[in-house]
ZAMARGU-4260 file (C-alpha; in steps of 0.2 Angstrom, whole numbers, plus 5000, padded with zeros to 4 digits):
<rodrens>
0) 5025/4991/5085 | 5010/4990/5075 | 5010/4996/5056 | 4995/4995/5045 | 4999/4989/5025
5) 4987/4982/5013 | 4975/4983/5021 | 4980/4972/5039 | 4989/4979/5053 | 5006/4969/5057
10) 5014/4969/5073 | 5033/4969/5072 | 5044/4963/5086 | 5063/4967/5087 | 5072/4953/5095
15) 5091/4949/5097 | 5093/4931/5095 | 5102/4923/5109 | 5113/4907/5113 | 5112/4892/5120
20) 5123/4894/5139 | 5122/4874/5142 | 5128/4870/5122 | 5141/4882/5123 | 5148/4877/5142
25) 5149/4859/5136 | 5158/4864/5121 | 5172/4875/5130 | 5175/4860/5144 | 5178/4849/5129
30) 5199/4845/5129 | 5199/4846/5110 | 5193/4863/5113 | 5201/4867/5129 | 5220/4861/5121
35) 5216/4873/5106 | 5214/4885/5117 | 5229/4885/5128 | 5239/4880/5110 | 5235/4898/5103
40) 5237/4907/5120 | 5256/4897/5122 | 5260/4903/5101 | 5257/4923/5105 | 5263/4922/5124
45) 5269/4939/5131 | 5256/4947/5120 | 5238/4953/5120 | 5228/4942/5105 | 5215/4953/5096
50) 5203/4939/5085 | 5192/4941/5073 | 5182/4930/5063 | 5174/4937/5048 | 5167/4933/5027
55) 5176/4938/5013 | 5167/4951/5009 | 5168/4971/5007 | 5155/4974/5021 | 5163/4966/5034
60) 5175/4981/5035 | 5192/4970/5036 | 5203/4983/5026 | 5194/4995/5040 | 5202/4985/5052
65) 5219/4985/5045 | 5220/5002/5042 | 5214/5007/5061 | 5228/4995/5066 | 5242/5003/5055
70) 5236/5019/5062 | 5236/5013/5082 | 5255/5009/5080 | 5261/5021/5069 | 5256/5033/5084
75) 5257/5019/5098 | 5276/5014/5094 | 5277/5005/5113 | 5265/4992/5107 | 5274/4987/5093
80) 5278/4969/5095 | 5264/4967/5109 | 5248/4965/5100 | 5243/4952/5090 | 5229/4952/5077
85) 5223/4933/5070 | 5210/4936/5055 | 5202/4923/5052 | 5194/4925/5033 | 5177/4913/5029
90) 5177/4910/5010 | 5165/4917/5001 | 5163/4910/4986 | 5147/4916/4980 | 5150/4934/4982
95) 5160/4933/4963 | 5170/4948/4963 | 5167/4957/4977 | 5177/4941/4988 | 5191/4942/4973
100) 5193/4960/4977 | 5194/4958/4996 | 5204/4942/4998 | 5218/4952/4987 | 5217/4968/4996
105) 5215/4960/5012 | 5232/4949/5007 | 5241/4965/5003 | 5237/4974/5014 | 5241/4960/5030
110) 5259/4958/5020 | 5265/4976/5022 | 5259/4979/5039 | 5268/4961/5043 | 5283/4966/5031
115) 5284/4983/5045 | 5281/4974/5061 | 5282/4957/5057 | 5270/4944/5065 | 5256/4959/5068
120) 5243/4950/5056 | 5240/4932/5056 | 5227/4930/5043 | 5219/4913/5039 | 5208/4908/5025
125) 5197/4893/5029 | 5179/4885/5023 | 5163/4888/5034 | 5163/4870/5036 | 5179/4871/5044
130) 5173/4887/5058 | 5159/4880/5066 | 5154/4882/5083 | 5168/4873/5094 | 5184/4880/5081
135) 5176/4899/5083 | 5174/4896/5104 | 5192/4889/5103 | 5199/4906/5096 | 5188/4915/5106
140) 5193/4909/5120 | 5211/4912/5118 | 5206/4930/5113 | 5209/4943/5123 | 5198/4958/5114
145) 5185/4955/5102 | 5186/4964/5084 | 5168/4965/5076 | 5168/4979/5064 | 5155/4978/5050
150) 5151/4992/5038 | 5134/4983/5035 | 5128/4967/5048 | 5114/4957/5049 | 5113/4942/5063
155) 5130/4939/5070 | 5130/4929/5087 | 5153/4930/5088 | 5151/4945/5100 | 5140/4936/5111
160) 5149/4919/5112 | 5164/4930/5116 | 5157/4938/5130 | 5150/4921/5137 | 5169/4913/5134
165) 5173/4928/5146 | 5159/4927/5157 | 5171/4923/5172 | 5186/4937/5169 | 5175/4946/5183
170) 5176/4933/5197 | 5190/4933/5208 | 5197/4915/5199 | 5198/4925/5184 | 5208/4939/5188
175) 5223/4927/5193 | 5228/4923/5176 | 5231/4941/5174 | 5226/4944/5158 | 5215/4960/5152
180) 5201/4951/5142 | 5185/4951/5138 | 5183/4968/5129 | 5175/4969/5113 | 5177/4982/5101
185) 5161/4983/5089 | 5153/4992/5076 | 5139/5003/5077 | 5133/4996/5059 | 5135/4979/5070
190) 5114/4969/5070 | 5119/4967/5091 | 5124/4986/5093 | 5109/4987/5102 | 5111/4974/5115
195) 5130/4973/5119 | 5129/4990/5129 | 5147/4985/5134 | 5157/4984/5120 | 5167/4998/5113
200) 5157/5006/5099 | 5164/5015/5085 | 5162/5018/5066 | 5173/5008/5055 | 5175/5021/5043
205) 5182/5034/5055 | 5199/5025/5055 | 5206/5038/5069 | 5191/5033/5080 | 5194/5014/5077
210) 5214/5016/5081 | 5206/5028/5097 | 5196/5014/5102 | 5212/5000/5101 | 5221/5013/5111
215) 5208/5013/5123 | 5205/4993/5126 | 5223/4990/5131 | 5226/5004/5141 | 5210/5002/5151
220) 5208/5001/5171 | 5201/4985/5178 | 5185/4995/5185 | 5180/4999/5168 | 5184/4984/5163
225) 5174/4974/5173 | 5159/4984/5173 | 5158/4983/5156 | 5161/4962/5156 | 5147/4960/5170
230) 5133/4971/5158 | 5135/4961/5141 | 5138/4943/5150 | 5121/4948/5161 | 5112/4950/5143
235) 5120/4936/5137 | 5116/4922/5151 | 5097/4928/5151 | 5091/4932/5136 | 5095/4914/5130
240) 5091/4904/5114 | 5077/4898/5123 | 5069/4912/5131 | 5070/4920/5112 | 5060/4907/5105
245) 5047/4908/5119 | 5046/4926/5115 | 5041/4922/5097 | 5030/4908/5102 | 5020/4919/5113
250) 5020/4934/5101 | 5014/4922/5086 | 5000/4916/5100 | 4993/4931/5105 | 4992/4938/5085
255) 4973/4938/5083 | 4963/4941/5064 | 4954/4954/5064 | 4937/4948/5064 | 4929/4963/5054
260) 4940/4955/5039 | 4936/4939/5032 | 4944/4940/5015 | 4963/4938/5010 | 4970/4939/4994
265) 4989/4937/4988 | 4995/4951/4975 | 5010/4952/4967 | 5027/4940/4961 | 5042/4934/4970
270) 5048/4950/4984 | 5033/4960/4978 | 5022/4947/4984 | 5012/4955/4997 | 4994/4948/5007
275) 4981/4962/5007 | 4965/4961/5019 | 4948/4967/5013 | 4934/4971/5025 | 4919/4955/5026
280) 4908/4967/5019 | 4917/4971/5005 | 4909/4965/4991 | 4907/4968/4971 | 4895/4984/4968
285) 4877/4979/4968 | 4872/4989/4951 | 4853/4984/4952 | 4852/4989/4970 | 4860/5004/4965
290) 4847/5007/4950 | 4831/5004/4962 | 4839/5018/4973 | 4843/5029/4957 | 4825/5028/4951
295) 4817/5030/4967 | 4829/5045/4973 | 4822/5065/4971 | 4840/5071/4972 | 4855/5063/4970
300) 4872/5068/4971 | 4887/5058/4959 | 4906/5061/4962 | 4918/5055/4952 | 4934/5052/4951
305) 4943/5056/4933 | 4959/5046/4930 | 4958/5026/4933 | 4940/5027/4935 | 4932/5035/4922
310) 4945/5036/4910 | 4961/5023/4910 | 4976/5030/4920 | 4991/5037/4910 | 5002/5034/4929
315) 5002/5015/4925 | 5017/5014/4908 | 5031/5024/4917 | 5035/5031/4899 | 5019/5038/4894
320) 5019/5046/4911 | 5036/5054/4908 | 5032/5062/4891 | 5016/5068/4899 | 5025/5079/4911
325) 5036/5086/4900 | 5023/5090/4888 | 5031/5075/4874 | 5012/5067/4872 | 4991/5074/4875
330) 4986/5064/4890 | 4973/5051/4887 | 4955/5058/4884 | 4939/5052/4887 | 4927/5043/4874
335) 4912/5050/4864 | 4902/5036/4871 | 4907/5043/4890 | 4905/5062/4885 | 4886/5056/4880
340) 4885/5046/4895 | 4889/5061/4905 | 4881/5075/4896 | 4865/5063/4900 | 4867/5062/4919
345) 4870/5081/4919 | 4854/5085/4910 | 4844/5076/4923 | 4837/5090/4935 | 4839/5077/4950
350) 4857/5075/4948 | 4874/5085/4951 | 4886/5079/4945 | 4905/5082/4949 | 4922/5075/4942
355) 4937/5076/4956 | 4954/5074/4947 | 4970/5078/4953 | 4973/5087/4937 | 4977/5107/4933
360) 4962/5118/4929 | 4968/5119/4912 | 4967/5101/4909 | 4949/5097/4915 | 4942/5115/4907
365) 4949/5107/4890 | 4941/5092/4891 | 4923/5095/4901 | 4920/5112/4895 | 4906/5109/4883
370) 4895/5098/4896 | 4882/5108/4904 | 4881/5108/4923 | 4896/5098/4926 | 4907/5102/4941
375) 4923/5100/4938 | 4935/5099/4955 | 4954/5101/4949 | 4971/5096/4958 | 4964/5084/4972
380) 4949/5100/4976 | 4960/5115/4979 | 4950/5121/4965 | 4931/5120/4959 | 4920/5127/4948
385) 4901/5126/4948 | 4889/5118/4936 | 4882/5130/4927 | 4870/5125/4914 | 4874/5140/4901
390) 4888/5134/4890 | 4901/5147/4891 | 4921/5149/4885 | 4927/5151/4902 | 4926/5144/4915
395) 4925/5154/4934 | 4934/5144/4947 | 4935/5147/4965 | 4948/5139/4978 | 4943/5128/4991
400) 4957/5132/5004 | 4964/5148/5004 | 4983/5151/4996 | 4991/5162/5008 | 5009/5161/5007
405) 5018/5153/4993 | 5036/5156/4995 | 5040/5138/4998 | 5041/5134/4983 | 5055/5139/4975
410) 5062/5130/4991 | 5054/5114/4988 | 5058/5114/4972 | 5079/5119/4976 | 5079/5105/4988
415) 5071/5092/4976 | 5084/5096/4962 | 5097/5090/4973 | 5090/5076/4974 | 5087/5075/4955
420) 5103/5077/4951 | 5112/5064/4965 | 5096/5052/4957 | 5095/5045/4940 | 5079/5042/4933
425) 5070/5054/4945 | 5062/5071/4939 | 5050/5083/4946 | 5035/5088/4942 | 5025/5106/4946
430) 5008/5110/4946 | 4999/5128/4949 | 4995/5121/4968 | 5009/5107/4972 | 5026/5100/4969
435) 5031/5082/4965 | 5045/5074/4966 | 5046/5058/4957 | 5056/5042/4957 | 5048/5031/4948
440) 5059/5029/4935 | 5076/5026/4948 | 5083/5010/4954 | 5071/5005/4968 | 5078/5003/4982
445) 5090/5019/4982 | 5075/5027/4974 | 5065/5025/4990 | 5079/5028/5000 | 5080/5044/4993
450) 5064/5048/4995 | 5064/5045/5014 | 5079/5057/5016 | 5071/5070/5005 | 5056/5068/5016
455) 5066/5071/5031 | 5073/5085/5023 | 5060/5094/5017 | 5049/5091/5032 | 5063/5101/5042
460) 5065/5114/5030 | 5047/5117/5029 | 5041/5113/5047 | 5035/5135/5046 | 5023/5134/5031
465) 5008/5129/5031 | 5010/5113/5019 | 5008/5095/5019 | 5024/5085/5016 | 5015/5067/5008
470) 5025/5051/5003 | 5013/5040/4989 | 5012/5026/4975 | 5024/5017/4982 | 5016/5002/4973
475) 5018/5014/4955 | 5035/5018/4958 | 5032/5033/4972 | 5035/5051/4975 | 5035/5064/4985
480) 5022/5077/4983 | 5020/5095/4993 | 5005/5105/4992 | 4997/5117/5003 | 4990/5111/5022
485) 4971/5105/5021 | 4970/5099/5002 | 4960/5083/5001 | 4946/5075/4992 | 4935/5070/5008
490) 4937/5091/5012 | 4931/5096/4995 | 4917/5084/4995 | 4908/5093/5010 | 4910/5110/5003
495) 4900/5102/4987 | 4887/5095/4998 | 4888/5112/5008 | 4885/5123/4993 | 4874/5113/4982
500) 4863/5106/4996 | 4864/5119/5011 | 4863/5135/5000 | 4849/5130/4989 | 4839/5120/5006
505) 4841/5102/4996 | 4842/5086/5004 | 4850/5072/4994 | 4844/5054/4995 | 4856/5047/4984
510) 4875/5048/4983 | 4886/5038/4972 | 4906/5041/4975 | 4917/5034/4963 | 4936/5033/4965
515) 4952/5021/4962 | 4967/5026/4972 | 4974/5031/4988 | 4971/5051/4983 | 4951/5045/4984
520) 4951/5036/4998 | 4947/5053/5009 | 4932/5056/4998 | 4926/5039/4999 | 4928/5040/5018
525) 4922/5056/5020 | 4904/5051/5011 | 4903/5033/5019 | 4904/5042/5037 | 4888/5052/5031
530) 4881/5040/5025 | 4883/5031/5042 | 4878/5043/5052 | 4862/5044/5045 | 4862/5025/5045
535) 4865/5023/5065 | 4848/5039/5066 | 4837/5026/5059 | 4844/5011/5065 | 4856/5012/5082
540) 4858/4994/5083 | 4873/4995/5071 | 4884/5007/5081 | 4896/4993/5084 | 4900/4989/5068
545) 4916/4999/5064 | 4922/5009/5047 | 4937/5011/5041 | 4949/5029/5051 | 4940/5045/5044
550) 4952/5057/5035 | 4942/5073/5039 | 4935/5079/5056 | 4916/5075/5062 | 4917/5092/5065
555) 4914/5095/5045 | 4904/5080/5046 | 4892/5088/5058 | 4892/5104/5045 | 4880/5095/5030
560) 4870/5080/5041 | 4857/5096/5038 | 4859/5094/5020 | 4856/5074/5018 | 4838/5065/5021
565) 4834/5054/5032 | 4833/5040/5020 | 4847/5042/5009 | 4856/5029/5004 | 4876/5030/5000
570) 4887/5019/4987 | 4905/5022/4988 | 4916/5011/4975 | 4934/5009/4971 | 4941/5002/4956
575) 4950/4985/4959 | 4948/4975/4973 | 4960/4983/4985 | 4961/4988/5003 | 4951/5004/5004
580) 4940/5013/5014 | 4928/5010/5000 | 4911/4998/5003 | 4912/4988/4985 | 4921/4988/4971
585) 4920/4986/4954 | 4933/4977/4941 | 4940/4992/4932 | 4936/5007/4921 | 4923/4996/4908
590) 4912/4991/4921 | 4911/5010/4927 | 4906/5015/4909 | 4891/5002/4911 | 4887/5008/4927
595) 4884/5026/4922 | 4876/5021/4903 | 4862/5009/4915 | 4860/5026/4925 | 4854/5034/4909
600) 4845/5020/4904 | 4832/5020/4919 | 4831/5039/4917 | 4823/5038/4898 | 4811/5024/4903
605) 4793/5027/4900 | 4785/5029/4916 | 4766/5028/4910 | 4756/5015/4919 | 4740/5005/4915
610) 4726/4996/4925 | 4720/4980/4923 | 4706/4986/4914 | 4715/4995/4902 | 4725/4979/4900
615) 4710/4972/4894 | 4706/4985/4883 | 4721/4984/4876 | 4719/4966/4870 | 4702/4970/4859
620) 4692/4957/4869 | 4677/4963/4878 | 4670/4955/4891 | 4659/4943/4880 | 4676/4937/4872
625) 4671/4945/4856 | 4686/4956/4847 | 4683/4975/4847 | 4690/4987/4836 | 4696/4996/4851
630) 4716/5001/4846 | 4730/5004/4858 | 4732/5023/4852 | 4716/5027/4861 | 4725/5024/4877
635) 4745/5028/4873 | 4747/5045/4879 | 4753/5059/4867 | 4771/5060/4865 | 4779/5072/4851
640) 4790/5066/4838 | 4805/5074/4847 | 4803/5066/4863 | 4799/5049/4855 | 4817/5051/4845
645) 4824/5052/4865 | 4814/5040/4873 | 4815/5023/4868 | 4798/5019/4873 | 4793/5001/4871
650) 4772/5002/4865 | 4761/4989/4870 | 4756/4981/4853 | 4739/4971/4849 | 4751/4956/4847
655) 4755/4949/4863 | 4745/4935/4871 | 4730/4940/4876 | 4722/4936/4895 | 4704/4936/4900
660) 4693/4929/4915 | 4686/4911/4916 | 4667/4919/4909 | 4674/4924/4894 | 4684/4908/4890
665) 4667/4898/4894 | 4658/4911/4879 | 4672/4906/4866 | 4666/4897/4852 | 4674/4878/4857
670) 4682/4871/4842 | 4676/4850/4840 | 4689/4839/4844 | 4686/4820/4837 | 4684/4806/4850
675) 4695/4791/4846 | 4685/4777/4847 | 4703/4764/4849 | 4721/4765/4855 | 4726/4763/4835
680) 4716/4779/4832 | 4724/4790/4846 | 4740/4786/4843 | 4740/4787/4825 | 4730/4806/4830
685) 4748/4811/4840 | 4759/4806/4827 | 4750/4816/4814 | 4752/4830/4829 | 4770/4827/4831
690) 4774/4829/4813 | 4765/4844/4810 | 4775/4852/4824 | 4792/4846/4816 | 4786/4853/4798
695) 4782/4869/4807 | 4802/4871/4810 | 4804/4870/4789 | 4799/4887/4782
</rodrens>
């Protein structure tokens, strides 16, 4: 199984461990072990032994156990002196409590079954030191059925050295000693469910089906039995120790790094640490390379995302974001210094100029509504409005993906307050086009947990409508979100292009896509994949380099590769260095504000050029080298007093160095420099030179 995270694709294997048969055969023909053996077999003679061998702690399901074998003999009287149970309980020091707790209840709870049927239970306590490896295959060895009955496992090999103590009670030689072994009676919960496919499973905490399943070992024909002994000793005596090791080995050897990424970086402290992969090519945005392509465009398209790229993002404090959605606190809003920035690009008749937020309508027409042609794309692009260059009160908005049906709802929203309400610190969250419910607040793992189930839920609830079910920000603190089928920033880019490029016969040669999380990252794919396309038109040979999985279909791709020039050239960007379908990125929301102030910058510049001869002009010196009264207004053009207060224009003043050809240098007027006539002279001359250079420093 392959899954991709941060940005790497990991492949996951699921392996049993196994044990070593050659280890455990030396240790069973050992008379220390072989006398322990027959000693516990000759202590409980006449009677079938039952063993288990477990921690002192509440997830091991001990209490289960006893309760299942209280209820097997309250209805199975016949047994009743026949069956013996040894409990053999590890100490558990380090679980505090929880081994208090159990220990006593274990205690009790062995006394009054033993004070009823006295010798049922035989409970032990003993340090791990004092289990290991030939004390355990002594007891199991003895055994006759095998009690592993976990609420909660991880590894536990005790099932599979049972079995292998027992490998031979289907030869002939076996059956003469006439006892019904090898049986082992497991729980489903148990880490080696999935491998033991003869044991008896059952779910600890249906006590009847535990007492069913006692019933059903002793009273079981030999066919059964046997069949069942000859499936779990053939897993055990193949899939060894060794051959697990050689499985891992060969897995580990056969993992290759993907060569299209170069760069791995660690994020995060202590469990949260996690490495994330970033493509070789993904580099820190190249803002003079983007200004060259900025000056040099004739229409340019710029998308932008609103929170955590232009503005800072009110999802990071959990607190702020709580009083947010319950209307406690204003979100954060934009700057004067970005409301100038952006009024500037929109007043350029070579840009358009959207901002794509996942926000309601309300709260981007609140903010934006005074900039003129701005296009404003509200709750991830179910909804847009045009830019428009009249400034008027109200905005028109149009929907992207038609709303058809929206009866689910109020069904969503039912389902998500039982969840609410059985989760503390979750809430949910409506909008006009989705419904959120988050967790980001709840304890973190039964927070997530919850949210796998409520996914579950919802999606069977729903599976009719026509909604997407998502599960995000997982790294914020998660939710789950559902909103109508086809929502998406990548969709919502194309219409743009479509209706701003298509309708009105443009072609855009420049396209700057700006975005910070994973709500972006269809966007940013959707506008590197046109970018590309036009890309592998002008250039084939770099078909074989691969981009990031596109989140829309080249069938909407196809749709607007009539709208974009030849030569265009696309930036995509994400906040943060993070896995992302993203090209480059830039550090966070400051540098953005730069970015889009050195975009207005090269838009005001003075673009009035000069010949060389009008250089020369501009100095005062004719050809002859002789200073003419010729001044620099003659050749500035005419610019009015309100377009100078716009245009910081920097004029070319009489007062710069002035260059001319060798002829005129030869025509100057030579200034007569003495000739020393000893070395006493000239160096005496160049330390009266010196010091008038060090005195020029004293005003």
């Amino acid at each position: 199984m392959a899954i991709d995270n941060s940005g790497r694709t990991v492949s996951i294997t699921s392996i049993h461990a196994g044990i070593d048969p050659t280890l455990l055969s030396q240790i069973l023909q050992h008379s220390i072990t072989f006398e322990k053996s027959h000693s516990i077999q000759d202590q409980f003679r006449g009677k079938v032994i039952m063993a288990a061998i477990d921690r002192l702690e509440t997830l091991k399901g001990i209490p289960l156990k006893l309760l299942a074998i209280e209820r097997f003999l309250q209805r199975r009287p016949q047994w009743v002196g026949k069956v013996v149970l040894i409990q053999i309980g590890i100490s558990a020091f380090e679980r505090g409590d929880d081994y208090t707790h159990t220990k006593a209840t274990v205690l009790e709870m062995a006394s009054s079954i033993n004070n009823r049927w006295p010798g049922t239970i035989q409970f032990q306590e003993c340090a791990e030191s004092e289990m290991r490896l030939q004390q355990r295959l002594a007891i199991l060895r003895a055994a006759d059925i095998c009690l592993t009955v976990p609420v909660r496992d991880g590894l536990n090999q005790i099932p599979l050295e049972f079995s292998f103590c027992h490998r031979d009670a289907a030869t002939e030689r076996g059956m003469m000693d006439g006892r019904k072994r090898g049986i082992i009676i497991m729980s489903e919960f148990a880490s080696c469910s999935r491998i033991m496919r003869g044991a008896l499973q059952v779910n600890p905490w249906k006590i009847a089906e535990l007492a069913n399943a006692f019933d059903n070992a002793l009273s079981m024909s030999s066919e059964e039995r046997m069949r069942r002994i000859r499936i779990s000793s053939e897993y055990v005596t193949r899939v060894t120790s060794q051959r697990w090791a050689l499985a891992v080995l060969l897995d580990l050897k056969g993992a290759e790094k993907n060569e299209d990424i170069s760069k791995y970086a660690g994020a995060g402290l202590g469990l949260n640490f996690r490495l994330l992969g970033m493509d070789k090519d993904f580099v820190s945005l190249d803002t003079n390379r983007v200004a060259k392509s900025y000056k040099n465009a004739r229409s340019r398209l710029i998308l932008l995302d609103y929170g955590g790229t232009i503005l800072h993002n009110d999802n990071v404090d959990s607190i702020e974001r709580f009083q947010m959605v319950k209307q406690l606190r204003k979100a954060s809003e934009p700057t004067k210094q970005l409301f100038d920035s952006l009024k500037q690009l929109c007043s350029n008749p070579r840009n358009v100029v959207f901002v794509v937020s996942g926000k309601e309508r309300h709260s981007l027409t609140n903010v934006f509504n005074n900039i003129p042609n701005l296009g404003l794309a509200a709750e991830h692009g179910m909804f847009v409005t045009w830019p428009s260059s009249k400034s008027v009160s109200k905005r028109i908005w149009e929907t992207v993906v038609p709303i058809k049906n929206t009866s689910w709802r109020s069904l969503a929203i039912s389902i998500m307050e039982v969840y609410t309400s059985r989760t503390h610190g979750s809430y949910i969250e409506e909008t006009e086009m989705k419904v959120l419910w988050q967790y980001r607040d709840a304890d973190p793992e039964f927070g997530y947990s919850q949210s796998k189930e409520l996914e579950d839920h919802l999606s069977n609830v729903l599976r009719d409508y026509d909604v997407n079910i998502l599960h995000g920000g997982v790294e914020e603190g998660g939710y789950v979100e559902v909103r109508p089928r086809g929502v998406n920033k990548g969709l919502l880019s194309l219409h743009v292009i479509k209706h701003m490029f298509k309708e009105k016969k443009k072609k855009f040669d420049f396209a700057l896509v700006l975005g910070d999380d994973h709500c972006d990252e269809p966007m940013l794919s959707a506008m590197r994949q046109v970018g590309r396309r036009m890309e592998l038109m002008n250039n084939p040979q770099q078909a074989h380099v691969p981009l990031p999985q596109l989140q829309v279909s080249s069938f909407d791709i196809e749709e607007v590769s009539g709208c974009v020039a030849t030569d265009i050239e696309t930036f995509t960007c994400t906040v943060g260095k993070k896995p992302t379908a993203a090209a480059s990125y830039l550090n966070d929301v400051s540098e953005v504000h730069e970015l889009l102030e050195a975009l207005n910058r090269i838009s005001t510049r003075d673009h009035t050029f000069y010949s060389s001869v009008d250089l020369r002009s501009l100095t005062g010196v004719n050809e002859t080298g002789v200073y003419n009264s010729m001044t620099v207004n003659s050749l500035k053009p005419e610019i009015s007093v309100a377009d100078n207060k716009q245009a910081n224009v920097e004029t070319i003043t009489s007062g710069f160095t002035r260059s001319m050809s060798m002829g005129a240098m030869s025509s100057l007027t030579r200034q007569n420099t003495p000739i020393s006539s000893s070395l006493t002279q000239f160096l005496g001359a160049i330390g009266d030179e010196e010091e008038e250079e060090e005195n020029a420093f004293f005003f």
